[in-house]
Every structure is written in C-alpha cells, then in structure tokens.
N, C-alpha and C positions, 0 to 999 in steps of 0.2 A: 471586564471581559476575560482577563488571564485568569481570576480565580474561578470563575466560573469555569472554565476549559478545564481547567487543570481539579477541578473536582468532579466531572464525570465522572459515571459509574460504566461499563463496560457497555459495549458499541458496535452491533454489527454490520460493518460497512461492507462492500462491493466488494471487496481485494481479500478480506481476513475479519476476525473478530478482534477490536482493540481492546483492552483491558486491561490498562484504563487507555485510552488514545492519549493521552497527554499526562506529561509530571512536572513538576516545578522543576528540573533539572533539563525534561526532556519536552522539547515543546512540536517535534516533528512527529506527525501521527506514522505517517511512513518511514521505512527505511529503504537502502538500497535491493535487501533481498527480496521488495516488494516490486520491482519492477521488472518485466519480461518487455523483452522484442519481438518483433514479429514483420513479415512481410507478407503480401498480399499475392498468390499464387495467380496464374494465367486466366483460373475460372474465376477468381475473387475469392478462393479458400483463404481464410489465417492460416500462416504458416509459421510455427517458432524458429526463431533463430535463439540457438543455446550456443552460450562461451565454450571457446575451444578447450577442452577437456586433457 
C-alpha cells in the first residue's frame, strides 16, 4: 500500500492539485496551509474566519 501511494502520478483533489500527493519522506497529502475556517452567517452564508494579520 506505501509503494503504491508513494508512486502516484499527480492528483487532482477537492482542495488543490497534488503532485505527487505523497513521497517516501512525506506521506501527508495535506498541509497546514490547506486548511481555512469558516462560520456559518445568520442566513447560512460561509463566512471565512482569516488569522489575525
């Protein structure tokens, strides 16, 4: 299963395009800069919540 993962060709997911999504070194497809917050406004809008700058 690892070599298999770890020799994909490039991958395009939901969030970004991986390429390659895994390496023998690095086995998390994601990183932290892939994730955003968010709350859900009074009408049900998404709303981002961004780090305070």
């Amino acid at each position: 299963m690892r070599d298999a993962l770890e020799n994909l060709g490039a991958y395009e997911g939901l969030i970004r395009t991986y390429d390659p999504p895994f390496r023998p070194d690095h086995h998390d497809a994601l990183t932290a800069a892939d994730f955003r917050t968010a709350r859900y406004g009074q009408d049900g809008t998404i709303i981002p919540i961004r780090p305070e700058e």
